[in-house]
C-alpha positions in Angstrom: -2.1 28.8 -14.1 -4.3 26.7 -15.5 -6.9 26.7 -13.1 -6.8 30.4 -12.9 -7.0 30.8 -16.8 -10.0 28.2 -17.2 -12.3 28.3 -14.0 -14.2 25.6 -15.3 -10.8 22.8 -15.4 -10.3 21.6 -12.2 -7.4 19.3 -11.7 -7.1 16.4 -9.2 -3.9 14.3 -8.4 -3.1 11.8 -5.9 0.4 10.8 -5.3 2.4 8.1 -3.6 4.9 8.8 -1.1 7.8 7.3 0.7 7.6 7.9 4.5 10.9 9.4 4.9 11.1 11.1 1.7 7.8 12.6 2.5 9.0 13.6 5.5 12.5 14.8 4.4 10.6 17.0 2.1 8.1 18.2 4.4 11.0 19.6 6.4 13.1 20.7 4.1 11.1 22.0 0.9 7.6 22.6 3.2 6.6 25.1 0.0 7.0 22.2 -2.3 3.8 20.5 -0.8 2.1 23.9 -0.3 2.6 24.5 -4.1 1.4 20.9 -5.1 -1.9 21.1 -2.9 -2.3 24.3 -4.3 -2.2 22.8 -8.2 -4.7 20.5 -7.0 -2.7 17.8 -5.0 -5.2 15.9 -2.4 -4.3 12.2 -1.4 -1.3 10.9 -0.5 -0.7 7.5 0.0 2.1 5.6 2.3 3.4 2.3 2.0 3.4 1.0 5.5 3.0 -3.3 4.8 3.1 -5.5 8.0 3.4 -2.4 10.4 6.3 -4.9 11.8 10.2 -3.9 11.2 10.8 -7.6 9.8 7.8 -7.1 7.4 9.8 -3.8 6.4 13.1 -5.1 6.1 11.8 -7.7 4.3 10.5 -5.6 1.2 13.2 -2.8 1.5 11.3 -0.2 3.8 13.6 -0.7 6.5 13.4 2.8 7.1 10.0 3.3 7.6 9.2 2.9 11.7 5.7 3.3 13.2 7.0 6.7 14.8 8.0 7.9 11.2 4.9 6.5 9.7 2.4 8.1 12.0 3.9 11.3 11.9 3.8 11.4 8.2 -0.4 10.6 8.4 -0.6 13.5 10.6 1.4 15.9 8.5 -0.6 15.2 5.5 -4.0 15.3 7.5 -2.3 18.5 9.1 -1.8 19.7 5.1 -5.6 18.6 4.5 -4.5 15.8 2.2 -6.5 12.5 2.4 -3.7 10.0 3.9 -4.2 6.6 2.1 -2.6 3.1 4.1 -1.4 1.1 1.6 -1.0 -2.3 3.1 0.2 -5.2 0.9 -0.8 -8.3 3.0 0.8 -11.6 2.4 4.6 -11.0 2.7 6.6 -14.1 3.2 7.3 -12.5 6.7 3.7 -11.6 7.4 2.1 -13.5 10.6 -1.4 -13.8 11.7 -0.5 -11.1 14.5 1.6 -8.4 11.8 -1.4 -8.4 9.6 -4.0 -8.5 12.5 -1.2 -5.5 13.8 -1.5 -3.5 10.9 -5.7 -4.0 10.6 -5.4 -2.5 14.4 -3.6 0.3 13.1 -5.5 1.2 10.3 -8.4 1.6 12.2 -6.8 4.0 14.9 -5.5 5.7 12.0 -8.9 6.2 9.9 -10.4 7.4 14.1 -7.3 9.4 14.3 -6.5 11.4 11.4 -9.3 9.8 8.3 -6.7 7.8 6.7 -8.0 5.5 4.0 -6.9 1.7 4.6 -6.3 0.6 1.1 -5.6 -2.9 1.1 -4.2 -5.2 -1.3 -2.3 -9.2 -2.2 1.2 -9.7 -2.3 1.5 -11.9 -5.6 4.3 -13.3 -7.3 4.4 -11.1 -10.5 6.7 -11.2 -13.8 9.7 -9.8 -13.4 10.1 -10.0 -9.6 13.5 -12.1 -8.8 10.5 -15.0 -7.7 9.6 -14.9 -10.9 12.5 -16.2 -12.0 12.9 -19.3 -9.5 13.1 -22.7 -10.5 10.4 -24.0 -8.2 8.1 -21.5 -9.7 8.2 -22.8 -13.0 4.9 -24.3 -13.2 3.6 -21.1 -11.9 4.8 -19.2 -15.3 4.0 -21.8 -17.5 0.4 -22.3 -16.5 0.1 -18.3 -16.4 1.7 -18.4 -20.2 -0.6 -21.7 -21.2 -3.9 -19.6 -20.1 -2.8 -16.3 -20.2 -6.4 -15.0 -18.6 -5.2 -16.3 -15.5 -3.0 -13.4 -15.5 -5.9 -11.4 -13.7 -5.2 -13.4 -10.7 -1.7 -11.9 -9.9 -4.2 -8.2 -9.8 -3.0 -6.8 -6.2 -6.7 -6.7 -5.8 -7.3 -9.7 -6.5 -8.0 -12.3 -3.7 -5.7 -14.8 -3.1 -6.4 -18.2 -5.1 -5.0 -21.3 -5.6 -2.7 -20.4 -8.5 -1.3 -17.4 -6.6 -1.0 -18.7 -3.3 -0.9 -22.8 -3.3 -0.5 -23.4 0.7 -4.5 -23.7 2.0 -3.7 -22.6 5.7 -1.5 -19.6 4.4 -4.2 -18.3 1.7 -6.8 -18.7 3.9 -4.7 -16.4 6.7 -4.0 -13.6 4.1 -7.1 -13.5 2.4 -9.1 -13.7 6.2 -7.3 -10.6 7.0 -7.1 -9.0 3.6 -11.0 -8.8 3.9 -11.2 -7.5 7.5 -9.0 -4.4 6.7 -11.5 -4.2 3.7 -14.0 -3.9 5.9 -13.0 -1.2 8.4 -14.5 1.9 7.8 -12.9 4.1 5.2 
């Protein structure tokens, strides 16, 4: 209505999106989309970390499968929404080969169906239950000492040596967190 009342207004929104609920909606409620890209919805992005099922188990996406994930890029490139990866690299489960997996992907995907990789850090962050661990004490308490260093625990931020001590591991993450920055998209 608004659109229609004031040609000038244009209106813009990007939304995030479980795979399966996505998908469950797509299926059941296929109008509901319609009416949102017709109010001016246009991206879409899906939470596919790792591309591995222990990577997804691990955060709580157990549900999502590469079947289910693919399907829902094509539905939304189907839709002509922009399909956005968004790929959280550094899980504790996260290997060399699930985050060189999930780079893979990204790229078939962008050559497949124009899906944006959007890459970004796994970080220990206030609130989370590691947080909250003893051995991560130090962690808070130099974060509460200088509280600029807060910047650091950014998703976009590159890993460092307050947010990921271990040399070999922040050196994997942020070697593979700047390759998926690099593909094209």
């Amino acid at each position: 209505e608004v659109q229609e009342t004031y040609p000038n207004v244009g209106i813009r929104m990007r939304g995030l999106a479980i795979v399966d609920t996505f998908l469950q909606t797509h299926k059941k409620y296929p109008i509901a989309l319609e009416k949102l890209i017709e109010a001016g919805y246009h991206t879409t992005g899906f939470g596919v970390d790792g591309w591995t099922k222990e990577v997804w188990k691990s955060i709580g996406n157990a549900s999502n499968t590469s079947e289910n994930c693919v399907q829902a890029i094509q539905i939304a490139h189907e839709l002509h929404l922009t399909p956005e990866i968004l790929s959280v690299f550094g899980h504790k489960q996260d290997t060399p080969e699930s985050m060189q997996r999930m780079i893979d992907v990204a790229d078939a995907l962008y050559q497949e169906y124009g899906a944006i990789p959007r890459p970004m850090i796994a970080k220990v962050v206030p609130g989370s239950e590691d947080w909250l661990k003893p051995q991560n004490k130090w962690f808070v308490q130099q974060l509460l000492q200088e509280p600029y260093l807060f910047q650091a625990l950014d998703f976009l931020a590159r890993p460092s040596k307050l947010t990921h001590p271990e040399e070999l591991r922040r050196t994997m993450i942020d070697e593979h967190y700047l390759a998926m920055c690099n593909l094209v998209g």
